[in-house]
VOBA-715314 format. One record per residue (C-alpha): x, y, z. Coordinates in steps of 0.5 Angstrom, whole numbers, padded with zeros to 4 digits, always signed. Each point is the difference from the previous one (the first is absolute). Layout:
N
XYZ/...
***
This chain:
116
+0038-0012+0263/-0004+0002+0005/+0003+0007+0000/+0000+0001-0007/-0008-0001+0000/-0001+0004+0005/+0003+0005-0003/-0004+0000-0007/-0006+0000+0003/+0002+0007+0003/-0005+0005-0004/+0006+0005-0002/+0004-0006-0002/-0005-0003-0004/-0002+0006-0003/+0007+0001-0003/+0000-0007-0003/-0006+0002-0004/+0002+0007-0003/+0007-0003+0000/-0003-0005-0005/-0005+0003-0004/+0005+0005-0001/+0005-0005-0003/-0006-0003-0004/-0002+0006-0003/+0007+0002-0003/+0002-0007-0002/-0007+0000-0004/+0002+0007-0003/+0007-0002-0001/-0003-0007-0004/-0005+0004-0004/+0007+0005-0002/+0004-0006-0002/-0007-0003-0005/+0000+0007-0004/+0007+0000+0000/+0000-0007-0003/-0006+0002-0004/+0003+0006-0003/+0006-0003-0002/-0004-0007-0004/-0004+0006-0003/+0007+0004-0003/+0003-0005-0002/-0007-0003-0005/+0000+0007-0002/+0008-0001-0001/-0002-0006-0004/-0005+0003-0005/+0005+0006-0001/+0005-0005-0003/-0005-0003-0004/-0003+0006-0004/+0009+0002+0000/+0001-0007-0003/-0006+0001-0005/+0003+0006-0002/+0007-0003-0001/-0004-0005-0005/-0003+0006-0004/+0007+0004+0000/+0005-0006-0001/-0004-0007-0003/+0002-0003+0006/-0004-0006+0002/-0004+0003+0007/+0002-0007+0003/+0007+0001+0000/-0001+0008+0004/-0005-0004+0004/+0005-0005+0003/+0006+0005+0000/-0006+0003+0005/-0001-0005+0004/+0007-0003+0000/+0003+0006+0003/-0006+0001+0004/+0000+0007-0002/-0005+0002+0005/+0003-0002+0006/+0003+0006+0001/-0001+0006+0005/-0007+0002-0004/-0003+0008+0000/-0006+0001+0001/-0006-0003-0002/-0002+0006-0004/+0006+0001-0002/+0000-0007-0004/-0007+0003-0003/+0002+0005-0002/+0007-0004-0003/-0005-0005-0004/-0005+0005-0002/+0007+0004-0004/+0002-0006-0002/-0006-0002-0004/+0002+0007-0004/+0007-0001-0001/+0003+0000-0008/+0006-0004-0002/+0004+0006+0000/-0002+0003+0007/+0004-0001+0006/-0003-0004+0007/-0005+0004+0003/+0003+0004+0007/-0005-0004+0004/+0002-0006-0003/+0008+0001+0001/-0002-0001+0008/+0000-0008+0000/+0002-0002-0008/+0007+0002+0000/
***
């Protein structure tokens, strides 16, 4: 035991251990922060998935008399939107071209990424 404080207490020992460990702080710091937003964008696409559907279900309503409730829990059922999602401004653009869709009118490109 002896030896091994000894040999901590040499200064180019000690001087090791202390950039060794800032080092190792700082990447788990920036590995940590990488997984928040990683997590944080994915909670953000899949809301953005969620409103998507909803104005689609809407839509459906409007095309079909179906009640929205039924599209709503066929949604959520199948858990629609637990897929691997574009880009949230690709869901954007989706919802956006959804609102203007007639009944006649194909699913909008942007949509055909997630809603297959």
């Amino acid at each position: 035991m002896k030896k091994i404080f000894e040999f901590i207490k040499k200064p180019y020992t000690t001087t090791i251990l202390c950039v060794v460990g800032l080092t190792s702080g700082f990447f788990i710091g920036v590995a940590i922060n990488d997984l928040f937003q990683l997590q944080n964008s994915y909670n953000q696409k899949k809301i953005a998935c969620k409103d998507s559907f909803a104005v689609m279900c809407v839509q459906v309503h409007a095309c079909t008399g179906n009640p929205v409730s039924d599209c709503d829990s066929f949604v959520e059922e199948q858990q629609m939107c637990n897929v691997n999602l574009p880009d949230l401004q690709t869901i954007y653009r989706c919802k956006e071209e959804l609102r203007d869709i007639e009944c006649e009118d194909n699913m909008p490109t942007s949509c055909s990424l997630f809603m297959e």
